[in-house]
C-alpha positions in Angstrom: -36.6 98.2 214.4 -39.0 98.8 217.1 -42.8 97.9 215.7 -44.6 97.9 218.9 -44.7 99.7 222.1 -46.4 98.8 225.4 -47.6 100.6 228.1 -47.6 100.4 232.0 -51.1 102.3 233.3 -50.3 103.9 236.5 -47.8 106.9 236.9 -47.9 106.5 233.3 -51.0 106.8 231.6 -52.3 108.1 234.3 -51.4 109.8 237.5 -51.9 107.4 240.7 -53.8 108.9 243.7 -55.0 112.3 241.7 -58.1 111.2 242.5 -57.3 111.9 245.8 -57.8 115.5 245.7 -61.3 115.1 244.0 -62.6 113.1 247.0 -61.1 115.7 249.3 -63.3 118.4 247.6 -66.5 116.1 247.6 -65.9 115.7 251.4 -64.7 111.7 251.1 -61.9 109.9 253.0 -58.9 109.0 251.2 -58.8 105.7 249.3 -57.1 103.8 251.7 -59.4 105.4 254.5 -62.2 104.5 252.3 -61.5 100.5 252.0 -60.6 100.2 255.5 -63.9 101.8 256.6 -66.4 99.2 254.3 -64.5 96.7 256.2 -64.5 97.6 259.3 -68.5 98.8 258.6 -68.7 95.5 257.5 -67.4 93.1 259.7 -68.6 94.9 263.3 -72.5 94.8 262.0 -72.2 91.1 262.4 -69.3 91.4 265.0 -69.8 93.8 267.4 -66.9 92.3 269.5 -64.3 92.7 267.1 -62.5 96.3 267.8 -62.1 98.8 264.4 -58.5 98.5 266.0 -59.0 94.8 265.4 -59.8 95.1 262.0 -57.5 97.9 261.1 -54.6 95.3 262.2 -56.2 92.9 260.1 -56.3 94.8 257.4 -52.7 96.1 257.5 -51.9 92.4 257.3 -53.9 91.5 254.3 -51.7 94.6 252.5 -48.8 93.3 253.8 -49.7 89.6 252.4 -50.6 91.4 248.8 -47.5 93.2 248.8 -44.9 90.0 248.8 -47.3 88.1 246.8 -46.6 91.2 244.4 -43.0 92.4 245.0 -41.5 88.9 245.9 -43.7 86.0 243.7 -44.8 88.4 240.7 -48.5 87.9 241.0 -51.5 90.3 242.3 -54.0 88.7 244.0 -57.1 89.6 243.6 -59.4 92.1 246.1 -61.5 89.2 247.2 -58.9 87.3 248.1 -56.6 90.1 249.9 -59.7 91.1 251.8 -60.4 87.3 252.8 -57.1 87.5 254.5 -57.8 90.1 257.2 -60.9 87.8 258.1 -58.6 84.4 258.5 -56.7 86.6 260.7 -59.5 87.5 262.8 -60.8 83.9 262.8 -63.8 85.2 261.4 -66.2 83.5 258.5 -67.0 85.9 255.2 -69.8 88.2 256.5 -72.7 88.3 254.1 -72.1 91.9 252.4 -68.1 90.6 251.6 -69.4 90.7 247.8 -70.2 94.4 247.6 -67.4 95.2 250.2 -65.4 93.8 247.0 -66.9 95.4 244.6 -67.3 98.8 246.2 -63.3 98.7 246.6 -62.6 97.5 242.9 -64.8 100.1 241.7 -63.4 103.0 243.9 -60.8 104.4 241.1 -63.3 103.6 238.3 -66.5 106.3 240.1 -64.2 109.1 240.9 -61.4 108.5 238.2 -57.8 109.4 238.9 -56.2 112.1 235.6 -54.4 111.2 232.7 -51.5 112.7 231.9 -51.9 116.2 229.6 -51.7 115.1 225.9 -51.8 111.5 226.0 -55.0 111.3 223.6 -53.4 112.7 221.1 -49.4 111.5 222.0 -51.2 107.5 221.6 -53.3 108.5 217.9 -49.6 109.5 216.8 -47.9 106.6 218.1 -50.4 104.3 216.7 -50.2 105.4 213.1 -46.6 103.9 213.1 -46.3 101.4 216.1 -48.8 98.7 217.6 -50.1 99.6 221.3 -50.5 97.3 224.1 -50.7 97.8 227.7 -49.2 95.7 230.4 -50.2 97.0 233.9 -50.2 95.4 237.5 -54.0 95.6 239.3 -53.7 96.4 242.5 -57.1 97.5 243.6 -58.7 98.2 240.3 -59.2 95.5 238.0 -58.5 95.2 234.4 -62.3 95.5 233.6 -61.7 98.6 235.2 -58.8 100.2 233.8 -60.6 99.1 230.4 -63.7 101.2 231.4 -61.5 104.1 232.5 -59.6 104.5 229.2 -63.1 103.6 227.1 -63.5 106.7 229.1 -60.9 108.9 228.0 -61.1 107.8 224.6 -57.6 105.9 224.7 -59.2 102.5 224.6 -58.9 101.8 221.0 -55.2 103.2 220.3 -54.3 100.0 221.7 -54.6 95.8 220.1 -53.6 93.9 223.3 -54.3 94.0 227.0 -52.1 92.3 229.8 -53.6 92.6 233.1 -52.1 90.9 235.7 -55.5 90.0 237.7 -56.5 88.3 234.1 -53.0 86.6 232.8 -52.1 85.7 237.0 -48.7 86.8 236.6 -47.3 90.7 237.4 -44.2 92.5 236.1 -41.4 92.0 235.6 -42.5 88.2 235.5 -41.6 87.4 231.6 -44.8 85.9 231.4 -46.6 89.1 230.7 -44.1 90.0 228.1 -44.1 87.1 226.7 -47.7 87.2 226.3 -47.9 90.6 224.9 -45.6 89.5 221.8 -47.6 86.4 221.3 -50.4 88.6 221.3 -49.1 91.1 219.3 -47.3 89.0 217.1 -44.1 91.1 217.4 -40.6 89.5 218.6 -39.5 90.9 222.4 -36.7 91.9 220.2 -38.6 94.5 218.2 -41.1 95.8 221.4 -40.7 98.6 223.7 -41.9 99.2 226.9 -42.8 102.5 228.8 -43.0 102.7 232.6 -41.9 104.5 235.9 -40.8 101.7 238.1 -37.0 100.0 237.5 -37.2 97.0 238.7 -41.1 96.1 236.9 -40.9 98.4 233.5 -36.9 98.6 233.0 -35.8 95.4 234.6 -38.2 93.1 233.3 -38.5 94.0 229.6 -34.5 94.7 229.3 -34.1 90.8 230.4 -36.6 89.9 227.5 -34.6 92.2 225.1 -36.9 94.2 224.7 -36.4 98.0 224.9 -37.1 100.0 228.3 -38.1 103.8 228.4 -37.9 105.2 232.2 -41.2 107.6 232.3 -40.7 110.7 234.8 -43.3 112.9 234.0 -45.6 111.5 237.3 -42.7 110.6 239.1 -39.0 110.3 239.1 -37.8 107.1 240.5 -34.0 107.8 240.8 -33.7 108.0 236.8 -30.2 109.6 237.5 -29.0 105.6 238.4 -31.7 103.7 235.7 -30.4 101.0 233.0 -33.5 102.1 231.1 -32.7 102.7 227.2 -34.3 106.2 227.4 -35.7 108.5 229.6 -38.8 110.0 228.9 -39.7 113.2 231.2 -43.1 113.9 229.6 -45.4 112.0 227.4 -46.0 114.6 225.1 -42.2 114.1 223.8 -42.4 110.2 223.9 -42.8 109.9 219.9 -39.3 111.5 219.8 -37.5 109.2 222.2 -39.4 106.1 220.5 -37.6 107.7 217.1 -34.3 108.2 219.4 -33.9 104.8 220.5 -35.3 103.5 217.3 -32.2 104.6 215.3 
């Protein structure tokens, strides 16, 4: 019997990079435009020989250096020390505004907010009354203080008892750290969780090792759920209380 569910944030909760189009309207450069350009801002008004090409190659290091740390050791480092990276590969010292170059990149998703999915105010109040709520999302750029701020936001904040970000527990999915700290939290056996996400390998992988139940969400995106292991599919969020009943059976 299935007494509590938890949640991945991104292309779940809410949809990734749908902030995009409100910075497009306002006139702004895309997020990843946006980062590289405090950097580069950053760096060349205290090195004026170092190229934007220079630092653009830097940068594209420092993501590629995030994204094994991620995808191959199951941890997300944090902005800081991404963004340290591109300056060891320039041979360069932190410049004095690194601080706010940090901050203004963490806070990026949190000033011009990215959309939660339609009905997921009142798809969580429903879940809650019969199953215990907990999140268990990877920080890439935003932090978990963030994402907190973001549902306080929306109003979600309080459907759910437990929080596992991976800037704040050091481990990512589908590490069984993070799941295995959500049911100590939560006080629920893995056995008697379920977890909601649109990746395979993080959010179907991860918690089906644990023996935990995996639902495949679609409703963002649709990572080839045609060839998923998950226990359920769920192709919008509105209809998720029915496939927690289906799988619940």
């Amino acid at each position: 019997m299935i007494q509590a569910i938890t949640f991945d944030f991104w292309d779940t909760l809410v949809a990734d990079d749908s902030d995009e189009k409100r910075r497009a309207a306002l006139g702004l450069p895309t997020k990843p435009q946006a980062r590289l350009q405090l950097l580069v801002d950053e760096i060349t008004n205290y090195h004026s020989q170092i190229t934007p090409e220079q630092i653009a190659e830097a940068f594209k290091y420092a993501n590629q250096q995030f994204n094994y740390a991620w995808k191959n050791e199951h941890h997300t480092p944090s902005v800081a020390s991404r963004l340290k990276n591109a300056y060891d590969f320039l041979h360069i010292p932190l410049t004095p505004g690194f601080p706010d170059v940090v901050r203004k990149v963490q806070d990026m998703e949190v000033m011009i907010p990215p959309d939660f999915l339609p009905g997921v105010n009142e798809t969580l109040n429903k879940l809650s009354k019969h199953y215990t709520l907990a999140i268990i999302s990877d920080t890439i750029h935003t932090t978990g203080k963030g994402l907190r701020a973001l549902m306080q936001r929306q109003g979600i904040l309080d459907c759910f008892r437990v929080f596992v970000f991976s800037d704040e527990v050091g481990a990512s999915k589908p590490s069984p750290v993070v799941f295995e700290h959500a049911s100590k939290e939560l006080g629920v056996p893995l056995a008697q969780m379920a977890h909601v996400g649109d990746r395979e390998s993080n959010d179907v992988e991860g918690p089906l090792a644990m023996g935990m139940k995996a639902i495949l969400f679609t409703e963002v995106i649709d990572r080839d759920s045609k060839n998923t292991k998950a226990s359920a599919i769920c192709r919008q969020f509105v209809t998720l209380p029915n496939v927690v009943k289906e799988i619940d059976k």
